[in-house]
gemmi code that builds the backbone of each chain (N, CA, C; Angstrom):
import gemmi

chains = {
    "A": [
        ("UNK", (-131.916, 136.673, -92.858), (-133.321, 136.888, -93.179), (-133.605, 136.376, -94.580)),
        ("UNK", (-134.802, 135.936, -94.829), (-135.270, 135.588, -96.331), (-136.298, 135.702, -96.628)),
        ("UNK", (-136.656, 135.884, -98.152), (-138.046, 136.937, -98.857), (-137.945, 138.298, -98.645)),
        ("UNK", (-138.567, 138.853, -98.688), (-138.818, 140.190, -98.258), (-139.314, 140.966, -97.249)),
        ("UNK", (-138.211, 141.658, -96.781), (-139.043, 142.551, -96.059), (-138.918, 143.441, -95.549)),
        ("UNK", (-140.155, 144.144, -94.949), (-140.957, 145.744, -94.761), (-140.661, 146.256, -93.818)),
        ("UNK", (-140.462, 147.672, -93.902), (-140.263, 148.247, -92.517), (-140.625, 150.028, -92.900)),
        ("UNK", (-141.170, 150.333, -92.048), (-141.799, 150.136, -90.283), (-143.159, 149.146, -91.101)),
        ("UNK", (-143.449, 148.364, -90.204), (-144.701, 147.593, -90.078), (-146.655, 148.860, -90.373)),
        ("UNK", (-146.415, 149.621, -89.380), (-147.174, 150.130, -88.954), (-146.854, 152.106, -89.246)),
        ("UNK", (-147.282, 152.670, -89.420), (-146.567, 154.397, -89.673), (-147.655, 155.105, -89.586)),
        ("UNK", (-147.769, 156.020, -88.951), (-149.095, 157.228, -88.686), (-147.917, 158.471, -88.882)),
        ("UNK", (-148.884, 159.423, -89.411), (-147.708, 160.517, -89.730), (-149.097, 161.548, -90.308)),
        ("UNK", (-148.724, 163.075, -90.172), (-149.392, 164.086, -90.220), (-149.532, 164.334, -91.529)),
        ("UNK", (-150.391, 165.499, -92.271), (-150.363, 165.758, -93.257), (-148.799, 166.134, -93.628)),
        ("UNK", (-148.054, 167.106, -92.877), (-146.657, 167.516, -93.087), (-145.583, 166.924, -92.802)),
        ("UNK", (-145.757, 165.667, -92.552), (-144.587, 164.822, -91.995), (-144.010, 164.500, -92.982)),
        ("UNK", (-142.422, 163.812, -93.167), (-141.720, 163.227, -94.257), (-141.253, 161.983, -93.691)),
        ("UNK", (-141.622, 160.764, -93.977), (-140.899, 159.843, -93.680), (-140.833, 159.583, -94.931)),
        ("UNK", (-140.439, 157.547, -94.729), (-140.230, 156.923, -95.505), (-140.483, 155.341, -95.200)),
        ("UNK", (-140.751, 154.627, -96.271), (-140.591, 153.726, -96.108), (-140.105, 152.446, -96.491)),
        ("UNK", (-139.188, 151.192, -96.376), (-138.426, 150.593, -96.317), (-138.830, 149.014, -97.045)),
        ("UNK", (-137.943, 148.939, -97.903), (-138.225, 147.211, -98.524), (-136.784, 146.556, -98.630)),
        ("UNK", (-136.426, 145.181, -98.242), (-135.484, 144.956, -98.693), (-135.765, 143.316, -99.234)),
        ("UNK", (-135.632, 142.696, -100.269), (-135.132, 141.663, -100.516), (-133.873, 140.681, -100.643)),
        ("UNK", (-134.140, 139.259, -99.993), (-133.116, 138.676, -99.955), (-133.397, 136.877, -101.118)),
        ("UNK", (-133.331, 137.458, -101.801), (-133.909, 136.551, -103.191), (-133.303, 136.142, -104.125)),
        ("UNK", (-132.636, 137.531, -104.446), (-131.468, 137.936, -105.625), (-132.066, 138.166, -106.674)),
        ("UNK", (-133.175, 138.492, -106.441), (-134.232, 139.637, -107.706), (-133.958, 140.538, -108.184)),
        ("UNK", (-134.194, 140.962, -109.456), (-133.529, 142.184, -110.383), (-134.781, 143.084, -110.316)),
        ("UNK", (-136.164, 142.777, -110.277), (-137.080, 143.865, -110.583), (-137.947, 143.867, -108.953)),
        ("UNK", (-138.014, 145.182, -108.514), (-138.961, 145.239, -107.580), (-139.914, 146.353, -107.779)),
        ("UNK", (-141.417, 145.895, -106.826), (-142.462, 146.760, -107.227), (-143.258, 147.590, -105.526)),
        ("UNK", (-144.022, 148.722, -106.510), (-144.502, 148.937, -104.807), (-146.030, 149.107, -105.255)),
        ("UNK", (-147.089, 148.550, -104.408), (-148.105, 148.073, -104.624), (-148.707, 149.246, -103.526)),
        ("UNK", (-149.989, 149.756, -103.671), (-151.075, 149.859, -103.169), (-152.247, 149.138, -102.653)),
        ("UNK", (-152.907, 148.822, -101.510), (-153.953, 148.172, -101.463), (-154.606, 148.647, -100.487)),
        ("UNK", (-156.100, 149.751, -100.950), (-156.826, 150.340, -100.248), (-158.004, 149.371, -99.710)),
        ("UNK", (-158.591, 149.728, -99.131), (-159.918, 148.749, -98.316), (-160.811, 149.086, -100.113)),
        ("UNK", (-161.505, 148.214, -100.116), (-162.659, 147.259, -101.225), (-162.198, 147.765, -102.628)),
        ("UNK", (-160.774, 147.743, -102.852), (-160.079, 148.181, -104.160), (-158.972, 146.845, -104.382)),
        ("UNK", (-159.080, 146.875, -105.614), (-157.805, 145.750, -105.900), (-156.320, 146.349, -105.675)),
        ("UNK", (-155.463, 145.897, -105.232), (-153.778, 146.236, -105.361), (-153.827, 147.020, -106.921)),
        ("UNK", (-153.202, 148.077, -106.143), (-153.192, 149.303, -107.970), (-151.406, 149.306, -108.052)),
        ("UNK", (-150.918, 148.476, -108.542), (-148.990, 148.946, -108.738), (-148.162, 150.643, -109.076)),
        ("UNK", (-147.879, 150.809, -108.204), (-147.496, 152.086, -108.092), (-145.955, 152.735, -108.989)),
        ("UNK", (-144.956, 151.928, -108.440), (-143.989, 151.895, -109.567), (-143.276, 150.388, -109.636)),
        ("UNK", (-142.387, 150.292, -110.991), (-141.689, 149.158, -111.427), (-140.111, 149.755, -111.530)),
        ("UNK", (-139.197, 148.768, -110.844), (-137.756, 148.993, -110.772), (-137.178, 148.062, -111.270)),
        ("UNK", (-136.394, 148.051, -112.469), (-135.924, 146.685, -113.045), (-133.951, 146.962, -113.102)),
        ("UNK", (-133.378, 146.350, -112.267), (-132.242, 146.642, -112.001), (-131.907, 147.977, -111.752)),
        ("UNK", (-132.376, 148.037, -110.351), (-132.291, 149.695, -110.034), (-133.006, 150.303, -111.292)),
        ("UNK", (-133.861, 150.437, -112.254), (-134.026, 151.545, -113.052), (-135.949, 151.222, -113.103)),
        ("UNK", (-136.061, 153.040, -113.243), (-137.477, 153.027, -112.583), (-138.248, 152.536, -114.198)),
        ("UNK", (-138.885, 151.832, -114.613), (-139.338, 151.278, -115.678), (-141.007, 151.067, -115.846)),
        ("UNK", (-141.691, 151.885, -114.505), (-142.822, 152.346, -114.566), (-143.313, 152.918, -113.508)),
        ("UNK", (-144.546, 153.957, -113.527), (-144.829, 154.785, -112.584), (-146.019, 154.741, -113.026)),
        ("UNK", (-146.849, 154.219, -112.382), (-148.591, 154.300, -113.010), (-149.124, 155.732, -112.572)),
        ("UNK", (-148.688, 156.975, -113.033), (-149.344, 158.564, -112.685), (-150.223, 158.120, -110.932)),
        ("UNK", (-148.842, 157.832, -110.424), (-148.307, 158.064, -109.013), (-148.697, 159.961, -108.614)),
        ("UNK", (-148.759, 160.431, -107.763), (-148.773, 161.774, -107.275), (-147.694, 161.824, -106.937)),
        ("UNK", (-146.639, 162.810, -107.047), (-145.424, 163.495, -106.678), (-145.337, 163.441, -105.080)),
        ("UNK", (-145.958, 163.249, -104.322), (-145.840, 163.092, -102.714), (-145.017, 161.810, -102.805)),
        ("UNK", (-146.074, 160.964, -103.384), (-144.754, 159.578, -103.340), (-143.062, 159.106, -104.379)),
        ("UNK", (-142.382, 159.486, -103.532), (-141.041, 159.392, -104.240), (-140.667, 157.885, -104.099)),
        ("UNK", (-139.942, 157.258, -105.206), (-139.245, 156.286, -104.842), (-138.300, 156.086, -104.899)),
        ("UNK", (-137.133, 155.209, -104.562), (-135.812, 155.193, -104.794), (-135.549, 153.690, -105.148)),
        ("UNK", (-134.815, 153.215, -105.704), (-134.165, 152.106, -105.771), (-132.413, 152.374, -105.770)),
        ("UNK", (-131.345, 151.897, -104.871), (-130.058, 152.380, -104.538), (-129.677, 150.980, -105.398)),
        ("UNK", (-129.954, 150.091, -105.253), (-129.166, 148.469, -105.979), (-130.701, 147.412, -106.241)),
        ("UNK", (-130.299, 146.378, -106.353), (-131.473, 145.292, -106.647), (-132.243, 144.959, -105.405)),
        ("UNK", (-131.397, 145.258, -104.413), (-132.391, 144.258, -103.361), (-132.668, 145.707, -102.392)),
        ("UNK", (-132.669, 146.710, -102.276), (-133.451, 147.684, -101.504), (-134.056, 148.701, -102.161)),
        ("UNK", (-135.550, 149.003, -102.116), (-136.423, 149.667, -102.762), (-137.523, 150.900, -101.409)),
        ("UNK", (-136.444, 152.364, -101.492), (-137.471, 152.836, -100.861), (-139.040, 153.692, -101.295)),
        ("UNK", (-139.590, 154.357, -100.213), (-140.728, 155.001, -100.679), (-140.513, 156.270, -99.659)),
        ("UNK", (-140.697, 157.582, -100.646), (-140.451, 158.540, -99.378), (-141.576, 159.681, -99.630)),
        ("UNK", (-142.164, 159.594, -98.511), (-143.640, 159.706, -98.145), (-143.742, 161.603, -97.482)),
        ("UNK", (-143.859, 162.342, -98.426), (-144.449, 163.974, -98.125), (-145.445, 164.855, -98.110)),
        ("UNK", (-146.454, 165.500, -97.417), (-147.481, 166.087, -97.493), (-147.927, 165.094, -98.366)),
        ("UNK", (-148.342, 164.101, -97.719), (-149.476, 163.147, -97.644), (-151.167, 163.294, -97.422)),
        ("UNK", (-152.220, 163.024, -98.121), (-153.467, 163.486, -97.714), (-153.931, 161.898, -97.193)),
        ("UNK", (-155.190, 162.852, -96.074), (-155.684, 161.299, -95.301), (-156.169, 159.940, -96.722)),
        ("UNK", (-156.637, 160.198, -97.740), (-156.817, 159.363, -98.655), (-155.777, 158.511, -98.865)),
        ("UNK", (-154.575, 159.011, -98.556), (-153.276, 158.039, -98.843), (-152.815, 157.238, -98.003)),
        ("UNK", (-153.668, 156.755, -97.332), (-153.961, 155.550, -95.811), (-154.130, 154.303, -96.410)),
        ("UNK", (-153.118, 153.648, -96.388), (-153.581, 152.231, -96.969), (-152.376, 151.680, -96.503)),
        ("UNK", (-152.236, 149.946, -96.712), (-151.461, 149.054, -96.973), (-150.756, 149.169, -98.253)),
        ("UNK", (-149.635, 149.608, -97.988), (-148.487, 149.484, -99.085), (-147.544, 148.481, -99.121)),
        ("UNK", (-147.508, 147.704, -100.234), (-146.880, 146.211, -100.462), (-145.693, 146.347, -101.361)),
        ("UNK", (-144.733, 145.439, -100.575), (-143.248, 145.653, -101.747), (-143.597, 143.935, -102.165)),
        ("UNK", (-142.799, 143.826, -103.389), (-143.016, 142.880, -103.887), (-141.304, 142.948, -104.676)),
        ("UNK", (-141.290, 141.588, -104.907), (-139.903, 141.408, -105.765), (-140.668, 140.513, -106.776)),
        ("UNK", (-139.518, 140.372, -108.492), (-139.947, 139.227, -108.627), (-138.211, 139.265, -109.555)),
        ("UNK", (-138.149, 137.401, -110.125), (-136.773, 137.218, -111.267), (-136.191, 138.682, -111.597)),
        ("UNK", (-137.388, 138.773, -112.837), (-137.519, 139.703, -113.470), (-138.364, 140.535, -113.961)),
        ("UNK", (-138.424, 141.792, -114.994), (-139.659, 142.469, -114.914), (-140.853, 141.827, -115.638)),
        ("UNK", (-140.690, 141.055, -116.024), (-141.515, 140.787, -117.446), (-142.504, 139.962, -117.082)),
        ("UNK", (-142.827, 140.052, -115.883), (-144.217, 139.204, -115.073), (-143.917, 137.436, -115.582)),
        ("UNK", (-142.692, 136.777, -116.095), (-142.923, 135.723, -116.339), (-142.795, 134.808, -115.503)),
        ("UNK", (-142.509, 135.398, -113.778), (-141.892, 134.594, -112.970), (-142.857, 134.974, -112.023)),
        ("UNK", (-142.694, 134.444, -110.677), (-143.485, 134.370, -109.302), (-143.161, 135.818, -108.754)),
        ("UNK", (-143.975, 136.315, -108.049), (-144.108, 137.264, -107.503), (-143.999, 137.363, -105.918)),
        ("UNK", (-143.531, 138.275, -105.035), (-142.844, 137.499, -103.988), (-143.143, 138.868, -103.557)),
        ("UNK", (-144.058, 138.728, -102.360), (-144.322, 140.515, -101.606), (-143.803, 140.097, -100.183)),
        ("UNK", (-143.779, 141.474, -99.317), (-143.318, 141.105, -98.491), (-144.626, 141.458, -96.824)),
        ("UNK", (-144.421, 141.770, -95.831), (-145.692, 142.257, -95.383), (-146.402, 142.814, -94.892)),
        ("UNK", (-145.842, 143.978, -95.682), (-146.785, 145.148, -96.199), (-146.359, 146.648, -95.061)),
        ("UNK", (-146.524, 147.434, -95.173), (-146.299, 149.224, -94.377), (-147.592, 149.435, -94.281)),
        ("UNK", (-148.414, 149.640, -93.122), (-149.771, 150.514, -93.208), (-149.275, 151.500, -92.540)),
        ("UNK", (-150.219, 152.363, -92.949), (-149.750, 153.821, -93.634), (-151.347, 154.634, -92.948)),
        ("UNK", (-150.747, 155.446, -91.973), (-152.358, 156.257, -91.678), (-151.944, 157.321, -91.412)),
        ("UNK", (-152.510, 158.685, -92.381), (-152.143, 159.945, -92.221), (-153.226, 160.675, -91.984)),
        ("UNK", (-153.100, 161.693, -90.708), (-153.596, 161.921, -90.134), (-154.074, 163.516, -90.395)),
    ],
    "B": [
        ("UNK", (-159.249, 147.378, -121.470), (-158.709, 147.607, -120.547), (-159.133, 146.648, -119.739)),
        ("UNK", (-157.590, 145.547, -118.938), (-157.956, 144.729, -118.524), (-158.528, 144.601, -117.117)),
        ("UNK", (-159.677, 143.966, -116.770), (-160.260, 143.769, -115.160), (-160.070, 142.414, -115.212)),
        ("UNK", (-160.747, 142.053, -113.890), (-160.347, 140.662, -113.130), (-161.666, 140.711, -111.664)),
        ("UNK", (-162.262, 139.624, -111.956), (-163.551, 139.661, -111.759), (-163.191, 138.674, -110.579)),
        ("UNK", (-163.672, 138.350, -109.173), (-163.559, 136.968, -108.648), (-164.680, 137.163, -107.731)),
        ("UNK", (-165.340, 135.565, -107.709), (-166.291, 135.193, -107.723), (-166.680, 133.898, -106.600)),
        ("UNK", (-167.225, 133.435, -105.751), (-168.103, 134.647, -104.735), (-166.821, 135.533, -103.942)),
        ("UNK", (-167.449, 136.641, -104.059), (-166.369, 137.901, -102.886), (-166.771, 137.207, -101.811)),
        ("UNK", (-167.232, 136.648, -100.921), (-167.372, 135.670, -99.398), (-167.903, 134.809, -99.772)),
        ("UNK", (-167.262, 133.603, -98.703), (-167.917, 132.400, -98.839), (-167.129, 131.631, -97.212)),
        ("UNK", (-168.135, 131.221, -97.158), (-168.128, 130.513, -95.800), (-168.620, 128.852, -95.778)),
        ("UNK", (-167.566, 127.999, -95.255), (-168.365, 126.187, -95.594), (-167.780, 125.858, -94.402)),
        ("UNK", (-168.554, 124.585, -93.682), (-168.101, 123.449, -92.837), (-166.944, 123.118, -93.119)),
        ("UNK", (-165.434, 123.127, -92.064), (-164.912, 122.294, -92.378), (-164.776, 120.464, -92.985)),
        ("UNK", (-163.745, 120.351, -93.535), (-163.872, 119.555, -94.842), (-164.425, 119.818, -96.168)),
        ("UNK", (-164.910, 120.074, -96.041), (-165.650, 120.500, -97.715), (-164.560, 120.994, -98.774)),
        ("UNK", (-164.774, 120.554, -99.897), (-164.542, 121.081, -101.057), (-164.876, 122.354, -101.688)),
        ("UNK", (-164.104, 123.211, -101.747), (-164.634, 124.024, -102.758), (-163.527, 124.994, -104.057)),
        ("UNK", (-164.428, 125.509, -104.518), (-163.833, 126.303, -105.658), (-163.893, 127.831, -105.992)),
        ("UNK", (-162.833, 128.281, -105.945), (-162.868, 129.498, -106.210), (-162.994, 130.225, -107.631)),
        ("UNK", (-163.225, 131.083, -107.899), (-163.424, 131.410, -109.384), (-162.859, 133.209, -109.668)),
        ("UNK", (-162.185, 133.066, -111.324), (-161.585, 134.289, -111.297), (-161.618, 134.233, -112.674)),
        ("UNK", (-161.909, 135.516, -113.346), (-162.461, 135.489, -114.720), (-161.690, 137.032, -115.351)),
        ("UNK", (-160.851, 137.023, -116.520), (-160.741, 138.183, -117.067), (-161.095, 138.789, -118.118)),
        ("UNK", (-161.144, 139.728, -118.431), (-162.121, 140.600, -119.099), (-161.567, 140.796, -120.582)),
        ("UNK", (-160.431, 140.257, -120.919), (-159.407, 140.154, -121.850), (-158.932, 138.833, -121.271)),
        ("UNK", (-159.434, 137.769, -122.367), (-159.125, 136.203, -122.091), (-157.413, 136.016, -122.243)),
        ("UNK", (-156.769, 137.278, -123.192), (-155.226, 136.774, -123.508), (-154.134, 137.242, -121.918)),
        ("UNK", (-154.234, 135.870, -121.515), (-153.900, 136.169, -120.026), (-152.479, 135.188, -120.360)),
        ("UNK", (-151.005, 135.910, -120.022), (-149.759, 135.136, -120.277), (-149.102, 134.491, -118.765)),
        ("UNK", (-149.818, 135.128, -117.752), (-149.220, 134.116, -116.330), (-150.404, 134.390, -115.615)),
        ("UNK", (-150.599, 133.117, -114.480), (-151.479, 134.028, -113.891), (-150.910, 133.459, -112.350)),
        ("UNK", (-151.188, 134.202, -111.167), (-150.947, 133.647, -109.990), (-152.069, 133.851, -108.653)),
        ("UNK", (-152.094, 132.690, -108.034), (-153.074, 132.534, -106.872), (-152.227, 132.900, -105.737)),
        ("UNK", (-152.909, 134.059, -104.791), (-152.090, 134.613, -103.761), (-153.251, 134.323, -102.533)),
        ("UNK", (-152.816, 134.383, -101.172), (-153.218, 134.057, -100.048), (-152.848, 135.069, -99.221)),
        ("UNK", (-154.192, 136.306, -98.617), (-153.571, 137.039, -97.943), (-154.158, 136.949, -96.428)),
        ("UNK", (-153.290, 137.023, -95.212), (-154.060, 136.643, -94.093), (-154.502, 138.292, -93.248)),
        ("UNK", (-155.194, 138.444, -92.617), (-155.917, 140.211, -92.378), (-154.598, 140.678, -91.643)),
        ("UNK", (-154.138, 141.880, -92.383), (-153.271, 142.676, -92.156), (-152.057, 142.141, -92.315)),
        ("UNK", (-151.606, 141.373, -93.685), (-150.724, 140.644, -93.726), (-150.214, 141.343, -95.309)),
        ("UNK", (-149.333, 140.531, -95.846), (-148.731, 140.605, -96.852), (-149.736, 139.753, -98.029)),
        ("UNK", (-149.137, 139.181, -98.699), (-149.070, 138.031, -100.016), (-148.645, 137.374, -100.056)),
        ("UNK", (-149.291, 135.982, -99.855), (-148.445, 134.509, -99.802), (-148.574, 134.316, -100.924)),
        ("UNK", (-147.605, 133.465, -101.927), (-147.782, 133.208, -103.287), (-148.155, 131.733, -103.428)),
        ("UNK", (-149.414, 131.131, -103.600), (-150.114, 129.762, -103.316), (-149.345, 129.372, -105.463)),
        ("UNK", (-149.690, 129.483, -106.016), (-149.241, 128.884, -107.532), (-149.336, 130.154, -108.748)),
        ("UNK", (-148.627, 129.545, -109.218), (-148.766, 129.995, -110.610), (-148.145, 129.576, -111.901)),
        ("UNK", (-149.134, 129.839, -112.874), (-149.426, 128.796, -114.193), (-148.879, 129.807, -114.705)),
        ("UNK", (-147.718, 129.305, -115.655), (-147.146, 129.832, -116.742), (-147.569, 130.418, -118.066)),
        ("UNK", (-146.865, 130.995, -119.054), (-148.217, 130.699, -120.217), (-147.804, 129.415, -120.893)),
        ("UNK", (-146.764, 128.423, -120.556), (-146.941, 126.885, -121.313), (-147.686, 126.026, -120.593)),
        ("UNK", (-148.151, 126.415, -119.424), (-148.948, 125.381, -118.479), (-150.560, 125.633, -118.490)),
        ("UNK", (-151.188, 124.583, -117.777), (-152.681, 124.977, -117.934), (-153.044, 124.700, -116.251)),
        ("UNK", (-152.478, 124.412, -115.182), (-153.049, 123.958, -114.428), (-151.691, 123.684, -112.948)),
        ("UNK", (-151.538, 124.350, -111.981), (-150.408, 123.505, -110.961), (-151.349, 123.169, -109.800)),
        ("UNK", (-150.240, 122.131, -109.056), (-150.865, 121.661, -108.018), (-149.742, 121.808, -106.675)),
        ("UNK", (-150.471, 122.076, -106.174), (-149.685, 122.229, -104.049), (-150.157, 121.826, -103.578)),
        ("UNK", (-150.133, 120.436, -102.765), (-150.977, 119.784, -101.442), (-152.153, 119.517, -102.092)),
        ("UNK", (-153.024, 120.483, -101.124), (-154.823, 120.408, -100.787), (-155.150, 121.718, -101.943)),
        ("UNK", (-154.059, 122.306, -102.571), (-154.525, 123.102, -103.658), (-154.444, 123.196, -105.172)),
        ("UNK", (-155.266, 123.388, -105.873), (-155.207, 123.102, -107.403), (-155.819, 124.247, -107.883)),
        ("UNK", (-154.958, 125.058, -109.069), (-155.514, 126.254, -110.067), (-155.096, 125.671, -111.537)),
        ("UNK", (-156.165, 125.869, -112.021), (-156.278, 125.824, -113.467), (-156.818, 126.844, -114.196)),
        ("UNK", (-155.829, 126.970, -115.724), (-156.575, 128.198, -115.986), (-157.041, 128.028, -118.026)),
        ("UNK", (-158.074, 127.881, -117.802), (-158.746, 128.039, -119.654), (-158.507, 129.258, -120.218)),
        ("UNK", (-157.533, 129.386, -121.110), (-156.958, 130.492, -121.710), (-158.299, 131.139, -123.203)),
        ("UNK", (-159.040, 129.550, -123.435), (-160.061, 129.997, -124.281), (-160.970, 131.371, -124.044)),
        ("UNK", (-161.038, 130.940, -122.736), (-162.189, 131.737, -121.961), (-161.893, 132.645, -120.706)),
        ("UNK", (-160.440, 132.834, -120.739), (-159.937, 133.698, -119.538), (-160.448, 133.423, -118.190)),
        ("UNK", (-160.945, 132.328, -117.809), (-161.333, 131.782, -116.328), (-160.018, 130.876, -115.313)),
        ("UNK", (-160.129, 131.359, -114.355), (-159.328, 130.073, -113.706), (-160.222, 129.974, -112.162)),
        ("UNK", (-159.983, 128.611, -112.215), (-160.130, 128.307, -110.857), (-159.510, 127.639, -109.510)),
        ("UNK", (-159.321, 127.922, -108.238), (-158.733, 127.623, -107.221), (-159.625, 126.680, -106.535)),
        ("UNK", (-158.889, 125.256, -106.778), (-160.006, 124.144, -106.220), (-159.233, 123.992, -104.580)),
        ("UNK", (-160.032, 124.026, -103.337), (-159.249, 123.463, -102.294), (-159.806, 122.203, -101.667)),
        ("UNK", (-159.760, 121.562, -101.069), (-159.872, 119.858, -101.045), (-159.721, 119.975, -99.266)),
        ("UNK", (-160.958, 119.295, -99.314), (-161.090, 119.087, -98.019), (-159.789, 120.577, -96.722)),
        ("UNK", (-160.798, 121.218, -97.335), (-160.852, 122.444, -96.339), (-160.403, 122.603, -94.969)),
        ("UNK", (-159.487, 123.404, -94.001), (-159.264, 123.504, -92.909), (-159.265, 125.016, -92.240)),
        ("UNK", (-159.879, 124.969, -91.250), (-159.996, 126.379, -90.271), (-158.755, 127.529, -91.045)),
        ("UNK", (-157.545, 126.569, -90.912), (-156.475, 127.653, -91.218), (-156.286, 128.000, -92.771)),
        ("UNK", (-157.121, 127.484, -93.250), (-157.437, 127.632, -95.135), (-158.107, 129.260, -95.105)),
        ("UNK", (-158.767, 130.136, -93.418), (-159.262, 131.084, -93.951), (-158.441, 132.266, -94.137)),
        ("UNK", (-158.800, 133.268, -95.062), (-158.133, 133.519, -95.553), (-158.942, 134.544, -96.476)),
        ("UNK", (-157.508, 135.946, -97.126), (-158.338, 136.210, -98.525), (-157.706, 135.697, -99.724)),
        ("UNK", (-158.157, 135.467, -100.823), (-157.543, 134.462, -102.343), (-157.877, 135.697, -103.049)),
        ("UNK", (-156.782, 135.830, -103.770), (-156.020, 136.495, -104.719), (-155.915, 136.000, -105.752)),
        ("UNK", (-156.406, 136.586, -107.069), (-156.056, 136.176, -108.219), (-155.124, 137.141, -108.624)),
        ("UNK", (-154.367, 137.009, -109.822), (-153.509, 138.046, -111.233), (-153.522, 137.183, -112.030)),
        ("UNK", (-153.820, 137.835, -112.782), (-153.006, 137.878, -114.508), (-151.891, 138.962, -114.879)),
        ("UNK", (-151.042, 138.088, -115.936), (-150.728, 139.233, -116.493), (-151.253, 139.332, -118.269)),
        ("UNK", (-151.000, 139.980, -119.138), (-151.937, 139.637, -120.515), (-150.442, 140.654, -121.689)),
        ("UNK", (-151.010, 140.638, -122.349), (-150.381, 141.408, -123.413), (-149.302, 143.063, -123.186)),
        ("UNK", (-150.080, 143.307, -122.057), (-149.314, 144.760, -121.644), (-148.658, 144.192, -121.047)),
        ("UNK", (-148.040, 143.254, -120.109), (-146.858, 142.823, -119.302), (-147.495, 143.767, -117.494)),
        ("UNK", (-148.723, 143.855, -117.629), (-149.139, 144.008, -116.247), (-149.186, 143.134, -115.638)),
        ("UNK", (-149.320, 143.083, -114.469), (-149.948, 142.061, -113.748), (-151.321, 142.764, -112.829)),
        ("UNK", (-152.385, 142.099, -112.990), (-154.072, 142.894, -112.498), (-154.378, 141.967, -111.824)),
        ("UNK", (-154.810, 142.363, -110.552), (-155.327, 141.870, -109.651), (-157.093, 141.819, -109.484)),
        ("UNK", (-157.272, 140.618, -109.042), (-158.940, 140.925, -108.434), (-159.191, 141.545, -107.089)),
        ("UNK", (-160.358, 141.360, -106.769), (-160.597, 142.204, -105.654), (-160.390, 141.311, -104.434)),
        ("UNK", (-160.215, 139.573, -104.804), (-159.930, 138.699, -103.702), (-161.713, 138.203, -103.419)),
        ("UNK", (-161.647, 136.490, -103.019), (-162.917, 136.059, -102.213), (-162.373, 135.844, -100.567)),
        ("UNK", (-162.881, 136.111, -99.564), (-162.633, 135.614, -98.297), (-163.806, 134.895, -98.087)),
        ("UNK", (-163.045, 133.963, -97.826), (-163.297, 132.908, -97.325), (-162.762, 132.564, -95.313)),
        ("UNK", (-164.194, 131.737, -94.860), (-163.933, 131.291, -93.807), (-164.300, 129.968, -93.921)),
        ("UNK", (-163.646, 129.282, -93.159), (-163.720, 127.447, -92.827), (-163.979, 127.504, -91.353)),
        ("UNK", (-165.602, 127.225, -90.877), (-165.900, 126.816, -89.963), (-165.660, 125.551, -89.104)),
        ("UNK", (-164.677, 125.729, -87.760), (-164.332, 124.039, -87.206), (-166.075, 123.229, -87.235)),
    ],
}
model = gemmi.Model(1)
for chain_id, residues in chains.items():
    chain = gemmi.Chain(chain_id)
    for i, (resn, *xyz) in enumerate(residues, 1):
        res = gemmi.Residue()
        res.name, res.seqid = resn, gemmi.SeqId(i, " ")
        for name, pos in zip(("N", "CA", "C"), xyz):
            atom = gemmi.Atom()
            atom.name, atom.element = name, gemmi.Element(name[0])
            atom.pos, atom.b_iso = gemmi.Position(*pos), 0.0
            res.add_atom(atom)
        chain.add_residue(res)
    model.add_chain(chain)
structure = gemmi.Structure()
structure.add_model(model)
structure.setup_entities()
């Protein structure tokens, strides 16, 4: 496989459900990101992972956990979720953190909680 | 606090045609910026991006340039095709090491 990518595609899940959800890159990227993108809102970046280490969290809500285990897999683990938190969620890789390089998403988890 | 303005949010032309997209930030000190292509219910295709030593790249039927004077860039596409539709994505990134997105123009190319 190559670039990135998402899994599950598609996820409906209750207010009380716990999943998660899945990014992997095959790039050999050191920093990965997880993006938001609600209907008539710009992509809001949710957190920054720069060699496994979490290196930003834009005041994220505690429902969304993230993990990074190594460079190329970045999860999201999704708890008492409110219906507002229905959107397209985007993983993205890039070189490195420092935005000086290309940005490389993959395509995308929608996300509908019910 | 930086925004990112893009300009027309829809636009619709005859195939072939020329046109130009437009993306403007609100804080001109913009250090990368990149043109993304998203198709409905898709990801982020990454169409170019200008460095901060560059002013301008080119792909095919696509060209972005960006005036750092004035924090504008634009996405020229050249003779237009059905499968050109699409939504266009701008970023910057600027002094904080963000990268800010616009809200995207969609665009359709009528056969």
């Amino acid at each position: 496989e190559t670039g990135v990518t998402q899994t599950p595609r598609h996820l409906v899940m209750g207010m009380t459900n716990k999943k998660s959800l899945k990014c992997e890159q095959h790039l050999g990227h050191n920093a990965m990101y997880w993006y938001k993108q609600s209907a008539k809102k710009p992509l809001e970046l949710m957190f920054v992972y720069n060699f496994k280490e979490q290196t930003e969290n834009n005041s994220v809500p505690s429902r969304f956990s993230p993990e990074c285990p190594n460079s190329s897999h970045l999860f999201l683990h999704l708890h008492t979720l409110q219906p507002e938190d229905s959107a397209l969620y985007l993983c993205a890789s890039s070189q490195d953190r420092g935005y000086t390089g290309e940005l490389f998403f993959g395509e995308g988890s929608r996300l509908t909680v019910l | 606090k930086q925004e990112v303005t893009q300009i027309p949010a829809a636009l619709s032309v005859p195939e072939g045609e020329n046109l130009v997209l437009n993306c403007s930030f609100t804080d001109s000190a913009i250090y990368n910026l990149q043109w993304f292509r998203q198709d409905p219910g898709k990801g982020l295709t990454s169409l170019l991006l200008i460095q901060s030593s560059q002013r301008e790249q080119t792909s095919g039927r696509l060209n972005a340039s960006l005036d750092k004077s004035s924090g504008r860039s634009t996405l020229y596409i050249a003779a237009s095709q059905p499968g050109d539709s699409a939504t266009y994505l701008c970023a910057g990134s600027g002094n904080t090491g963000k990268l800010i997105f616009g809200q995207g123009t969609t665009l359709q190319v009528k056969p």
